[in-house]
VOBA-1610 file (N, C-alpha, C; in pm, whole numbers, padded with zeros to 5 digits, always signed):
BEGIN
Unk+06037+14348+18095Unk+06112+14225+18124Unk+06212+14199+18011Unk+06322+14188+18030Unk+06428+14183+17967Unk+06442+14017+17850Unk+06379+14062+17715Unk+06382+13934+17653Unk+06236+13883+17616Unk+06144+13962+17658Unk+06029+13873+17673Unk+05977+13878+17538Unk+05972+13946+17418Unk+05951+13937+17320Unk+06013+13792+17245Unk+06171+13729+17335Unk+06198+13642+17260Unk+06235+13477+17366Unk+06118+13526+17481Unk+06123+13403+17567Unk+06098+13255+17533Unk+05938+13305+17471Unk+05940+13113+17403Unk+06036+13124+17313Unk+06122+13145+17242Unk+06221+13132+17184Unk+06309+13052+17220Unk+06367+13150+17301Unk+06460+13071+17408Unk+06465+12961+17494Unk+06299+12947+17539Unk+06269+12836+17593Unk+06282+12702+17484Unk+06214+12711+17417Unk+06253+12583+17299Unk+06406+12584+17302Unk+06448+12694+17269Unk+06584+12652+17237Unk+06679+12600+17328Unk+06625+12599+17477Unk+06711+12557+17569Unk+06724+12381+17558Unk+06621+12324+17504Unk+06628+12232+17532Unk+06650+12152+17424Unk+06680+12193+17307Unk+06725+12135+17172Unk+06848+12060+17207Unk+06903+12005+17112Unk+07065+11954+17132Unk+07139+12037+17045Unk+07270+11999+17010Unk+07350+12106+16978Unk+07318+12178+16833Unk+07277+12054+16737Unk+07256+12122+16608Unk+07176+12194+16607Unk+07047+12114+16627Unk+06940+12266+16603Unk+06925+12380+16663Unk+06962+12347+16794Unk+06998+12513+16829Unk+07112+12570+16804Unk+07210+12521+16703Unk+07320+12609+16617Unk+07231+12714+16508Unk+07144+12617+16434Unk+07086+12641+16377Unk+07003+12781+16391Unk+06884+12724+16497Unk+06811+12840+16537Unk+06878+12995+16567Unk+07048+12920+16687Unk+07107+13083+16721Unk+07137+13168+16574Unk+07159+13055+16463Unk+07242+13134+16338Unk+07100+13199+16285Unk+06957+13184+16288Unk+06815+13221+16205Unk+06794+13339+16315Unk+06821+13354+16420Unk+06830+13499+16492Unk+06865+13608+16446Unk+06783+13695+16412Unk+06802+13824+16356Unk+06885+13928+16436Unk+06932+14034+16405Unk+07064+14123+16465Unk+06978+14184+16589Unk+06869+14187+16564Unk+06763+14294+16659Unk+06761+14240+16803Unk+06774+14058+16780Unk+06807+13947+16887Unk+06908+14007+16989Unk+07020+13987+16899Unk+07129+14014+16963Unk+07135+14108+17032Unk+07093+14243+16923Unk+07157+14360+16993Unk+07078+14341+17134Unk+06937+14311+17156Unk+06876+14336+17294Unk+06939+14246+17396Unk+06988+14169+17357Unk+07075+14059+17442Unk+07181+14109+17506Unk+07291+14189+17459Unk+07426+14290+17481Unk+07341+14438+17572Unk+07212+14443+17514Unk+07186+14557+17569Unk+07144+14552+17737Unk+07047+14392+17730Unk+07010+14403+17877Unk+07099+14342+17989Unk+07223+14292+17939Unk+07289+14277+18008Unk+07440+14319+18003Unk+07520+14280+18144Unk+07632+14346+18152Unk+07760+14267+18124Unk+07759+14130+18143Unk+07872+14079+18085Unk+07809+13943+17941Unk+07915+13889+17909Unk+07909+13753+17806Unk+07790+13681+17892Unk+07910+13621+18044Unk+07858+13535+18086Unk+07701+13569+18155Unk+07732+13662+18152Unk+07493+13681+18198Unk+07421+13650+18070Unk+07446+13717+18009Unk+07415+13682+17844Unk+07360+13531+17863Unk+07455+13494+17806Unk+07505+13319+17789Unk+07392+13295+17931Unk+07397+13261+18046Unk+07292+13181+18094Unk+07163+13239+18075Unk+07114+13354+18039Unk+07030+13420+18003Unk+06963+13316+17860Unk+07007+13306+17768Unk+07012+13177+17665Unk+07001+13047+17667Unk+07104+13049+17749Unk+07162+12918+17780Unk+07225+12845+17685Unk+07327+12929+17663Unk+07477+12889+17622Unk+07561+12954+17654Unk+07721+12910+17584Unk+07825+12950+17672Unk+07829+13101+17610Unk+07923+13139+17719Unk+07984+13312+17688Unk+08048+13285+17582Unk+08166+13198+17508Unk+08190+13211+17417Unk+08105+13253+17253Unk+08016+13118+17306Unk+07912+13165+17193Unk+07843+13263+17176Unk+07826+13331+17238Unk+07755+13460+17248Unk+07863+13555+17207Unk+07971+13572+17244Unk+08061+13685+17178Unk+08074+13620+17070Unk+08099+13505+16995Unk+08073+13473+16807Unk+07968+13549+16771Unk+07819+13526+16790Unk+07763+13555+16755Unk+07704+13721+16775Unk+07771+13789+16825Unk+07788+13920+16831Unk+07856+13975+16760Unk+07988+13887+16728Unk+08088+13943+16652Unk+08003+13896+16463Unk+07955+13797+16475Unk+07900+13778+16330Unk+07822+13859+16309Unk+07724+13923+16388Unk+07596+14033+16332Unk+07640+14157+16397Unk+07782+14166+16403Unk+07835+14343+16349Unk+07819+14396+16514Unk+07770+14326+16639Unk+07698+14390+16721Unk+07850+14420+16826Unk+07890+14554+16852Unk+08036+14592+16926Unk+08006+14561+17131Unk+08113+14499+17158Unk+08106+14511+17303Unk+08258+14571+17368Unk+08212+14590+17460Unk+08359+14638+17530Unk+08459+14502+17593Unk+08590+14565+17670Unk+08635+14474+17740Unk+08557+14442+17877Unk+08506+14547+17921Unk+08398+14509+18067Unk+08290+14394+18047Unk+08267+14385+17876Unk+08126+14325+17884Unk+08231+14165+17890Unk+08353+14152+17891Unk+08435+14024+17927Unk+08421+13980+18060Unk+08446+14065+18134Unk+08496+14050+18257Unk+08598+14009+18301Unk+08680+13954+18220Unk+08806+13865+18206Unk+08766+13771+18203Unk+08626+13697+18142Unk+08624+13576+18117Unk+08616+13538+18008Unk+08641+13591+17937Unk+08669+13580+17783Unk+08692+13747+17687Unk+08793+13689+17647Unk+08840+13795+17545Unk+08930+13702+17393Unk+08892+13896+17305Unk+08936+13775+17179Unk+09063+13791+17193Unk+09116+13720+17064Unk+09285+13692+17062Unk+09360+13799+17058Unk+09339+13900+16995Unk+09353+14050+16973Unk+09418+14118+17148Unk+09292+14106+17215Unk+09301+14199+17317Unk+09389+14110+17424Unk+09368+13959+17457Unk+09480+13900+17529Unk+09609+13917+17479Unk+09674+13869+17329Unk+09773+13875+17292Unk+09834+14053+17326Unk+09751+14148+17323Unk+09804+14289+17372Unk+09817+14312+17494Unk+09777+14202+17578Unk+09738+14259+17743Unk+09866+14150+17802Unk+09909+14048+17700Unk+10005+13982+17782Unk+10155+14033+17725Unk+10165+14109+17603Unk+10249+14196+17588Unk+10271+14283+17659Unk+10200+14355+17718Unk+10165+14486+17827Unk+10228+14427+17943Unk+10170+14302+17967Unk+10250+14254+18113Unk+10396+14219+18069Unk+10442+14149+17993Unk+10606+14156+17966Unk+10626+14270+17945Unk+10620+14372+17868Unk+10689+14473+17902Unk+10697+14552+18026Unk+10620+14552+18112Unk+10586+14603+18214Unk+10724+14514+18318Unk+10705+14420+18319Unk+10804+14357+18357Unk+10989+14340+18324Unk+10969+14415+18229Unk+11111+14390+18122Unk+11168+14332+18084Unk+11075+14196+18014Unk+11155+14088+18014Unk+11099+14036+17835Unk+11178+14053+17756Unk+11146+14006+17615Unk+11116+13827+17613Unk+11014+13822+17522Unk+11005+13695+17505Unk+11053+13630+17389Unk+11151+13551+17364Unk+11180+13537+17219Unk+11199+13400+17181Unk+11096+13367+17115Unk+11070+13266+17051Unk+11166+13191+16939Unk+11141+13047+16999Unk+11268+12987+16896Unk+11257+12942+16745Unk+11365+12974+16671Unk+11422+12965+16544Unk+11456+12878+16507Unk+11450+12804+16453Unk+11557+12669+16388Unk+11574+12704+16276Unk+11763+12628+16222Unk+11779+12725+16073Unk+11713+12657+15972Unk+11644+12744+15888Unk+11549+12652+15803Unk+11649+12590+15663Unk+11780+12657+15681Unk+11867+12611+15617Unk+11922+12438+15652Unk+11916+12399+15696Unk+11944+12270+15813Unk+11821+12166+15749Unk+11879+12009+15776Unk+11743+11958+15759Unk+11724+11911+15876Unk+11595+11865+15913Unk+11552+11822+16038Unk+11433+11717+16013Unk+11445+11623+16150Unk+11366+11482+16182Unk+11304+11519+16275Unk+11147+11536+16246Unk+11024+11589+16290Unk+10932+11451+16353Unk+11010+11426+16533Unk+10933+11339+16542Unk+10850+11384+16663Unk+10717+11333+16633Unk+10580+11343+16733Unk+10589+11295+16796Unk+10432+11246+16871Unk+10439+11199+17014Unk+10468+11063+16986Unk+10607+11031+17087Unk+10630+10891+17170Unk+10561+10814+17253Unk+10494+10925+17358Unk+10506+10837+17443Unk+10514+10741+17553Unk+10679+10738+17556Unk+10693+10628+17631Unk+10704+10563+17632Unk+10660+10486+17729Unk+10625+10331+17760Unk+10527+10274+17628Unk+10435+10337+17599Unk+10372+10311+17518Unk+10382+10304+17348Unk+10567+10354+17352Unk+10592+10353+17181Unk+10578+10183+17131Unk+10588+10218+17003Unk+10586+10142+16882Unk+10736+10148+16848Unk+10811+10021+16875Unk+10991+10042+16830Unk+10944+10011+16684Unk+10823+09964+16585Unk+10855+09945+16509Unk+10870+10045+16431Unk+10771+10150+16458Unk+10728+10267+16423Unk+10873+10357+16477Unk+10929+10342+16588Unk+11020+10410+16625Unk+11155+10360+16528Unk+11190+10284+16497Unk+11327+10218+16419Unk+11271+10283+16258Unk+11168+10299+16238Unk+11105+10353+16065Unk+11232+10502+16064Unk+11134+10571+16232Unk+11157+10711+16219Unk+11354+10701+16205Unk+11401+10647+16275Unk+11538+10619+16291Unk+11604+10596+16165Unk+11517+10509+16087Unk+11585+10451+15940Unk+11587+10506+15853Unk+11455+10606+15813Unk+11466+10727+15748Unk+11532+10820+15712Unk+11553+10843+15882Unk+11588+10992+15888Unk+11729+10982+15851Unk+11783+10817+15888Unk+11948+10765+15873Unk+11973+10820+15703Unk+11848+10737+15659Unk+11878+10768+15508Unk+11911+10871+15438Unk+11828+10962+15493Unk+11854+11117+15440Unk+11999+11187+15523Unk+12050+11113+15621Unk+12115+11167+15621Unk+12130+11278+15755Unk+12032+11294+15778Unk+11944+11375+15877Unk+12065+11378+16021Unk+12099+11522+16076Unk+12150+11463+16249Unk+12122+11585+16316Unk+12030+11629+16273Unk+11869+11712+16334Unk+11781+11719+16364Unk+11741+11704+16528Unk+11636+11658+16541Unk+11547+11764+16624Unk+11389+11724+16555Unk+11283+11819+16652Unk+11189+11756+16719Unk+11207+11770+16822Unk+11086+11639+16912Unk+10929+11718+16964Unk+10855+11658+16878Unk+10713+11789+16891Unk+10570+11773+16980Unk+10657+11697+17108Unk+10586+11714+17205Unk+10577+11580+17275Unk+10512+11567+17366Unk+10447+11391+17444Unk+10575+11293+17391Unk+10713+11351+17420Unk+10775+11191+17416Unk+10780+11154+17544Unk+10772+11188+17677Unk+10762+11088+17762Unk+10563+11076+17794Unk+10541+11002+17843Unk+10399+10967+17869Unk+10349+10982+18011Unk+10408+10964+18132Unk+10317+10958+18270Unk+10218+10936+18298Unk+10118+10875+18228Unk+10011+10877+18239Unk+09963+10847+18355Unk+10027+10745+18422Unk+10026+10699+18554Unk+09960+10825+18652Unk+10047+10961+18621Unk+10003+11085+18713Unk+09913+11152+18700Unk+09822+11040+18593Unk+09669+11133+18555Unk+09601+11148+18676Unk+09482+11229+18661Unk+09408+11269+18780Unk+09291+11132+18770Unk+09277+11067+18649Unk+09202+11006+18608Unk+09268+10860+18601Unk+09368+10817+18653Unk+09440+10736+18693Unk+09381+10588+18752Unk+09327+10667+18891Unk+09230+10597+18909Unk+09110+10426+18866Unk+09153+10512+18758Unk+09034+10413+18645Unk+09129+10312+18610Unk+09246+10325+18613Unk+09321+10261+18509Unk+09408+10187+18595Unk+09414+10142+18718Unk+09523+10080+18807Unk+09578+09949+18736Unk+09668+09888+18724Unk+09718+09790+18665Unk+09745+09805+18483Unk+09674+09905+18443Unk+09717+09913+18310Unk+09847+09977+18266Unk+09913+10085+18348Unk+10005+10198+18379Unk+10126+10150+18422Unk+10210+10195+18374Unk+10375+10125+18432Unk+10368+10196+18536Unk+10500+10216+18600Unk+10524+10287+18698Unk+10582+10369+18679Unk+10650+10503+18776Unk+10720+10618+18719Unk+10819+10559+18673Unk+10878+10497+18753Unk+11024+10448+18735Unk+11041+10311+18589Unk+10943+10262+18604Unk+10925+10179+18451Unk+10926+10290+18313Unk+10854+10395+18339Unk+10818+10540+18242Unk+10996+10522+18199Unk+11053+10618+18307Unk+11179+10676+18332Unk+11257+10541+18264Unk+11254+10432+18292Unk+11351+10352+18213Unk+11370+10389+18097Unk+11224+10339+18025Unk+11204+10321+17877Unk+11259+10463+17827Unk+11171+10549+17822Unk+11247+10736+17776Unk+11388+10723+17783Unk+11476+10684+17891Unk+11590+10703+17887Unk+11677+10605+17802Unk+11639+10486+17752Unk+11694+10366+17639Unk+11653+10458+17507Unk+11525+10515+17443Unk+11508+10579+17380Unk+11538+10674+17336Unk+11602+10747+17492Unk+11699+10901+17404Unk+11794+10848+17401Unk+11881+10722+17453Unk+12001+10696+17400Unk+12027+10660+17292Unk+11898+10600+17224Unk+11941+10527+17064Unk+11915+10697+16983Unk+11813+10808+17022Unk+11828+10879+16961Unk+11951+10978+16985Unk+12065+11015+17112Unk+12179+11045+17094Unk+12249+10984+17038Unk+12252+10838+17018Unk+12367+10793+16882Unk+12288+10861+16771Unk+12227+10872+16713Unk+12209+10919+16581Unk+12186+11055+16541Unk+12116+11116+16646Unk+12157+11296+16600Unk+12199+11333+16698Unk+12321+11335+16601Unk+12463+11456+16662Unk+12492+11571+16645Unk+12416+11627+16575Unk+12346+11765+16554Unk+12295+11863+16652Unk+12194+11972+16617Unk+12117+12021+16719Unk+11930+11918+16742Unk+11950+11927+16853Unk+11828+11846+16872Unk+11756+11975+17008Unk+11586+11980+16935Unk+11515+12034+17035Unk+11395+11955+17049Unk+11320+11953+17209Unk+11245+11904+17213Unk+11143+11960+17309Unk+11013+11997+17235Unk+10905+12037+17310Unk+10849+11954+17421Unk+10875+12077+17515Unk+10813+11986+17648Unk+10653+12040+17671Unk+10583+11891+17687Unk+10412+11935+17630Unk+10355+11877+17752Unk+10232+11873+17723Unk+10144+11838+17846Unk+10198+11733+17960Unk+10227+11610+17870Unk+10269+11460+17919Unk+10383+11528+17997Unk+10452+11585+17957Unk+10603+11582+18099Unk+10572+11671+18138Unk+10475+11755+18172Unk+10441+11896+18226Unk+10358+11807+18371Unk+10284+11686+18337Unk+10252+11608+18464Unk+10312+11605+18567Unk+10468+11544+18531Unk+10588+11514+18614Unk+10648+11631+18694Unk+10628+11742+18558Unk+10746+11804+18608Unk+10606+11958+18760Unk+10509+11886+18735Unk+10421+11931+18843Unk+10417+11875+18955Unk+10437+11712+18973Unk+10438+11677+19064Unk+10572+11719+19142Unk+10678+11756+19094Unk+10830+11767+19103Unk+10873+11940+19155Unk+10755+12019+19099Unk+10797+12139+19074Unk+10840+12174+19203Unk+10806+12186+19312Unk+10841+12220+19442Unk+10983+12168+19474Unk+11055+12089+19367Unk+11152+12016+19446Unk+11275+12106+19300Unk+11208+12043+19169Unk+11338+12061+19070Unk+11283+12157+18989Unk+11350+12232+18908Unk+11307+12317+18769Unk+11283+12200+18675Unk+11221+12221+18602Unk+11185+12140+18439Unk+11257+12100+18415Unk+11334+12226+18347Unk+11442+12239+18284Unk+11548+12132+18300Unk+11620+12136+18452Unk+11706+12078+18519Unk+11666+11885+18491Unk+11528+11868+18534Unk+11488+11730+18523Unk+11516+11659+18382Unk+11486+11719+18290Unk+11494+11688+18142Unk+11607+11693+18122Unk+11717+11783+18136Unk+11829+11786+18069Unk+11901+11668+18142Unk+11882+11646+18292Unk+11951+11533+18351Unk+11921+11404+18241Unk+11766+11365+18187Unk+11737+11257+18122Unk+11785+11270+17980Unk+11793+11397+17908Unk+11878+11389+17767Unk+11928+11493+17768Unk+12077+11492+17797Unk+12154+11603+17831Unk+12200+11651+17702Unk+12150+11603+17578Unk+12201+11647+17467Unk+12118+11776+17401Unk+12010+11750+17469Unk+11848+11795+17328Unk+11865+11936+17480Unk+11829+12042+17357Unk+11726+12157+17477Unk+11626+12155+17472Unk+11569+12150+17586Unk+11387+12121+17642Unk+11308+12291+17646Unk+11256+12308+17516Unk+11156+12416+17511Unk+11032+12426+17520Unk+11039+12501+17659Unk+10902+12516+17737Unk+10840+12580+17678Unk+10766+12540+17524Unk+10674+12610+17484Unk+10581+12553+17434Unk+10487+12559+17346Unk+10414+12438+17254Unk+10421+12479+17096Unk+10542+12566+17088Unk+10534+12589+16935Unk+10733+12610+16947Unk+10734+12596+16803Unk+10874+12624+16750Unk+10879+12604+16653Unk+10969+12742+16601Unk+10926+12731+16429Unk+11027+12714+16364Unk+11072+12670+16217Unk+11170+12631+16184Unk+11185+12736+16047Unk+11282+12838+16036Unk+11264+12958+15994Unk+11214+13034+16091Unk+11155+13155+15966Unk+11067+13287+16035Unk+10940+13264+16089Unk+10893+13347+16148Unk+10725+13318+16197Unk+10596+13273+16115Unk+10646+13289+15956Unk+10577+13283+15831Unk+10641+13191+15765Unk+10755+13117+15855Unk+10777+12958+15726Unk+10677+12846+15805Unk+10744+12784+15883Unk+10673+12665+15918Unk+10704+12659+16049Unk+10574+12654+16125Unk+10538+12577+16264Unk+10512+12469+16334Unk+10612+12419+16413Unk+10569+12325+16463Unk+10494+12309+16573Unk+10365+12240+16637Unk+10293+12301+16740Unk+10257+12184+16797Unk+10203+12233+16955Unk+10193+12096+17022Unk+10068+12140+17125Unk+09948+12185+17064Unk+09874+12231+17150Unk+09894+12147+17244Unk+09773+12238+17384Unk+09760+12208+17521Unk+09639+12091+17530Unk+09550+12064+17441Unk+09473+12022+17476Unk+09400+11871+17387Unk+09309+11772+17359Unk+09297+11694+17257Unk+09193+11813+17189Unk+09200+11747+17022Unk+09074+11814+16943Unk+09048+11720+16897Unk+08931+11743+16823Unk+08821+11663+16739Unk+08840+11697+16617Unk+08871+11773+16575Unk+08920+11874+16507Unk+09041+11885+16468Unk+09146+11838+16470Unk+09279+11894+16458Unk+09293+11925+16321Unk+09253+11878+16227Unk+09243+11953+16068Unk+09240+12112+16072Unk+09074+12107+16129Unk+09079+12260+16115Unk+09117+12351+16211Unk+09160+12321+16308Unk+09250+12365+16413Unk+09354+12396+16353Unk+09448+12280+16260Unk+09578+12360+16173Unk+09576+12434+16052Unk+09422+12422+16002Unk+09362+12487+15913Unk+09369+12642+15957Unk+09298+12665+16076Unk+09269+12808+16156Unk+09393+12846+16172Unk+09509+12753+16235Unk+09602+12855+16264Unk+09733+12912+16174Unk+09696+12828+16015Unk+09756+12822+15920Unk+09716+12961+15861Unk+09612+13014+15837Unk+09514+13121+15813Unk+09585+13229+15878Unk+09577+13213+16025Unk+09570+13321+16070Unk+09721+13341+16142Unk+09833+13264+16077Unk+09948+13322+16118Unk+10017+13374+16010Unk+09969+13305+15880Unk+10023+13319+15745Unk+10159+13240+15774Unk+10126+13091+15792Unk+10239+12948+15799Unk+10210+12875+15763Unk+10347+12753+15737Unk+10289+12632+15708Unk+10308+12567+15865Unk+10187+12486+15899Unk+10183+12418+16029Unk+10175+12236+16006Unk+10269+12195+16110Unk+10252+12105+16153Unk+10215+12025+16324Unk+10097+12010+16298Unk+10065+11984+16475Unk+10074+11850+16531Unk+10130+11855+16638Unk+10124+11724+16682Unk+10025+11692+16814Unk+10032+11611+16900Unk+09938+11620+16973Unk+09792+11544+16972Unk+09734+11563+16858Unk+09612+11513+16796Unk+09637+11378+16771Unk+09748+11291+16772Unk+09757+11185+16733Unk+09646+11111+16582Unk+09634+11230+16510Unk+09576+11202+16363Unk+09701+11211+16285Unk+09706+11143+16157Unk+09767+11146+16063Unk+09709+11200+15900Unk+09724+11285+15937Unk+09654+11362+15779Unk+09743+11480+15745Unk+09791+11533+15595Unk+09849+11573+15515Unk+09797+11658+15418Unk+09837+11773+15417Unk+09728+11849+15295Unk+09778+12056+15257Unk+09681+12097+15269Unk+09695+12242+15226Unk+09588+12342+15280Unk+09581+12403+15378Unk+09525+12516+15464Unk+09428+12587+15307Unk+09296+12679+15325Unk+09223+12732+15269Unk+09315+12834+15234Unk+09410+12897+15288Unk+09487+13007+15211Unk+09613+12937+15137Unk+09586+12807+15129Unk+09756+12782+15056Unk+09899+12709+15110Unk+09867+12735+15286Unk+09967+12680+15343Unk+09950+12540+15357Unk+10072+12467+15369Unk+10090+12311+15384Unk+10060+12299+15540Unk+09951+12192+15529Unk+09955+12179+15675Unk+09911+12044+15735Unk+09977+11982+15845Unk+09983+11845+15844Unk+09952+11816+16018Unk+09872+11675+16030Unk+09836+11652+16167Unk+09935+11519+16177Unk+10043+11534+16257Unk+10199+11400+16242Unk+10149+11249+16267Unk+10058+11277+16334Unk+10032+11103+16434Unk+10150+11113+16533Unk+10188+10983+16519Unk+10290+10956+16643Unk+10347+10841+16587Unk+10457+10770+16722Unk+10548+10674+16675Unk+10514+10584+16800Unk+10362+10593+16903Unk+10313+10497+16949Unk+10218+10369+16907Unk+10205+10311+16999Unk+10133+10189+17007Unk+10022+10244+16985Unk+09882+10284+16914Unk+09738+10279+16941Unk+09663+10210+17034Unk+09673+10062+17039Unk+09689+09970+17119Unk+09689+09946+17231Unk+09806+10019+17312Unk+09818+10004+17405Unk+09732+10038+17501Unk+09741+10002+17631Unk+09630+10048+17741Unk+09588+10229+17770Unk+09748+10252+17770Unk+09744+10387+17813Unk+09680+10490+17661Unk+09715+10435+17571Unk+09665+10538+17475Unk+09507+10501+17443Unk+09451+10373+17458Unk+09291+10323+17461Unk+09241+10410+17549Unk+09270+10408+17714Unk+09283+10499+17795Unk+09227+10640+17753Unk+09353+10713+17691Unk+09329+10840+17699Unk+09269+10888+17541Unk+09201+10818+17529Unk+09115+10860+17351Unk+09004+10778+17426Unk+08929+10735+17537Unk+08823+10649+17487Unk+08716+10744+17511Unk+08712+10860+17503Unk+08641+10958+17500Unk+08619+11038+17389Unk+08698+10968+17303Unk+08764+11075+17129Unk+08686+11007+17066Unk+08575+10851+17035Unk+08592+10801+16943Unk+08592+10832+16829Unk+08517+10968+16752Unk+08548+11005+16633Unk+08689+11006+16551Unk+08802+11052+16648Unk+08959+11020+16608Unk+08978+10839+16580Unk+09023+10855+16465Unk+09159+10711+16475Unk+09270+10760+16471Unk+09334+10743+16591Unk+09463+10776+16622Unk+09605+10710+16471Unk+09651+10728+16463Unk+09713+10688+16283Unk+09902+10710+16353Unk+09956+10651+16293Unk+10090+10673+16310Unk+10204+10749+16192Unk+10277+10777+16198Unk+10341+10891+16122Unk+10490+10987+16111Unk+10505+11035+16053Unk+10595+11179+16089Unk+10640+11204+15967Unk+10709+11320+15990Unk+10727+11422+15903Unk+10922+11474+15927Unk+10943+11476+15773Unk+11117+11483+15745Unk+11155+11647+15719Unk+11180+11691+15746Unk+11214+11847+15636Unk+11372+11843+15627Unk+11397+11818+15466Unk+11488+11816+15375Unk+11548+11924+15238Unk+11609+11982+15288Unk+11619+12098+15148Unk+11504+12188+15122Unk+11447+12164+15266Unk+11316+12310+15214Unk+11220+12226+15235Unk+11227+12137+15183Unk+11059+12033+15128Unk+11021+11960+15270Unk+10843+11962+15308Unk+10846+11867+15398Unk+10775+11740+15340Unk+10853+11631+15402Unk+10830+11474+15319Unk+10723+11423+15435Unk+10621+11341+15394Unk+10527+11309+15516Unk+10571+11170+15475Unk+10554+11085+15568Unk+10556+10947+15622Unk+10457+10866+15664Unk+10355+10803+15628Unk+10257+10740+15659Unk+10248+10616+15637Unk+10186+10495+15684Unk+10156+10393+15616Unk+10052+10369+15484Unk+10079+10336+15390Unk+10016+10296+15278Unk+10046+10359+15172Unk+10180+10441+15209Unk+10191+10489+15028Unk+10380+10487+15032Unk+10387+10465+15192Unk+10574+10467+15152Unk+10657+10330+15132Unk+10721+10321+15060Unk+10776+10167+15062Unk+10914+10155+15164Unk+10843+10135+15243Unk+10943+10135+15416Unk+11054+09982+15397Unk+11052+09930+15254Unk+11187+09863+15236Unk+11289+09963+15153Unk+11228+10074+15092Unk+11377+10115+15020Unk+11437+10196+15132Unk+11406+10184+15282Unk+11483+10238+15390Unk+11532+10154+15466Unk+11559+10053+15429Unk+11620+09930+15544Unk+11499+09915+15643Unk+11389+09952+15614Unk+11255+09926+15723Unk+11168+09775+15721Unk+11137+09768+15822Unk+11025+09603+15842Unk+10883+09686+15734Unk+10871+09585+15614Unk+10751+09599+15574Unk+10616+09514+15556Unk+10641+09435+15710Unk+10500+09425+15737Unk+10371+09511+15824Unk+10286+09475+15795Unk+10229+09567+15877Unk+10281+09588+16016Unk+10245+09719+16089Unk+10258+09768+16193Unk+10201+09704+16326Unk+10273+09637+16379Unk+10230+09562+16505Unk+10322+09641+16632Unk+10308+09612+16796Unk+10388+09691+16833Unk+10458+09549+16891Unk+10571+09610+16909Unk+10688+09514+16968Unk+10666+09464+17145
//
């Protein structure tokens, strides 16, 4: 019987909660494992075999040295290695280069996070404006969630009367890129991230992305990606994952590591500032919303470990300047310095 040497094992361990059976999987000897890979054929048999996920089970294979193939995936998990080669394989196969965008790192640029929407903070939004005036700035990088939709959540539902409407959304965004086309007259790019990826789903059958966005800020190009780097692939990243973390520290920690960059993520709606375990600068932006508001209570009331924090980030002559409340004196910028309320 496949395991039976380590059944009550497993049985206790099914029913632990997460720590101690972190614990226990990490006090498992290699001999564990290897019989685990041996009696079965993929992750995921593994994993309910345990009872945990396939992911965890290929960690912990990969920590005690123990080798699997791509079959023992199934395509339901593979590491970064073998996807990043298999989706190269398919572009080339296709003939179509993918080439990722540049900004000149010679240039300075106004690094603003998530908006939004309906749900910004003008006070927080006129800071980012006054700043960036100061320096001088008419470069802008928009790093993800400036419009909001929340309205088109699937989870919506819950929230009837708290939510503007599309067309309330669509107002506000469009007063907002106009105060930001008066002021950068420059190159302006702006990551299009989850929040307008809503819209532009409900829409897709009718318009391209592309086409929708540029109609609403015909100035900025809308890059369908969640990263863009400013320099080479090894200066600095700006990123807008797909998803919330709990985590976003070491999330820009990990990917600071393992791209050899300095990262800045947005998305996480944390505000924290610092230096990656290998050295790189790496920063979580916040945003230039309301906390407050319905829609952002809404979509964190599942996070509570996060306090969502407000923020952003300048890059000037090389250097990136962070912006936070409690250490900048937001009067030597023509800024309101009382506390942060939203308008």
């Amino acid at each position: 019987m496949a395991l039976e040497k380590w059944q009550s094992l497993i049985d206790e361990m099914k029913g632990m909660p997460a720590g101690p059976k972190g614990g226990m999987l990490k006090a498992m000897p290699v001999e564990f494992w290897q019989e685990v890979k041996d009696n079965f054929d993929t992750l995921a048999d593994m994993g309910k075999a345990i009872g945990i996920d396939r992911q965890i089970v290929g960690k912990y294979l990969d920590l005690n040295g123990i080798p699997y193939s791509q079959s023992h995936t199934a395509g339901a998990f593979r590491g970064r290695e073998e996807l990043l080669k298999a989706i190269d394989e398919e572009i080339a196969s296709m003939g179509v280069g993918y080439a990722p965008v540049h900004l000149d790192k010679d240039k300075d640029w106004a690094i603003m996070p998530d908006v939004h929407g309906y749900n910004v903070d003008m006070k927080w939004f006129r800071r980012f404006l006054a700043v960036s005036k100061h320096f001088g700035i008419t470069n802008l990088l928009g790093a993800g969630d400036f419009h909001d939709f929340a309205a088109l959540s699937v989870f919506a539902d819950k929230t009837r009367g708290l939510m503007p409407s599309l067309m309330d959304e669509i107002s506000v965004t469009t007063k907002l890129e106009q105060l930001l086309a008066e002021q950068f007259t420059g190159d302006t790019y702006m990551l299009i991230s989850n929040h307008e990826i809503r819209l532009a789903k409900m829409l897709r059958h009718e318009l391209q992305i592309e086409w929708l966005f540029e109609k609403l800020f015909p100035q900025a190009r809308w890059v369908d990606c969640d990263h863009i780097y400013i320099g080479g692939k090894n200066d600095i990243v700006v990123v807008h994952p797909d998803r919330a973390w709990l985590n976003s520290y070491n999330l820009a920690d990990d990917y600071a590591r393992a791209n050899e960059c300095d990262v800045l993520m947005a998305h996480a709606h944390v505000w924290h500032f610092g230096y990656a375990r290998n050295g790189h600068r790496i920063g979580c932006i916040g945003g230039l919303f309301n906390p407050e508001a319905p829609g952002m209570r809404y979509s964190w009331r599942n996070l509570p470990r996060c306090k969502m924090q407000q923020g952003f980030v300048i890059y000037k002559d090389g250097n990136l300047l962070p912006f936070g409340e409690g250490f900048v004196d937001w009067g030597a910028y023509g800024c309101e310095t009382d506390s942060v309320t939203a308008d």
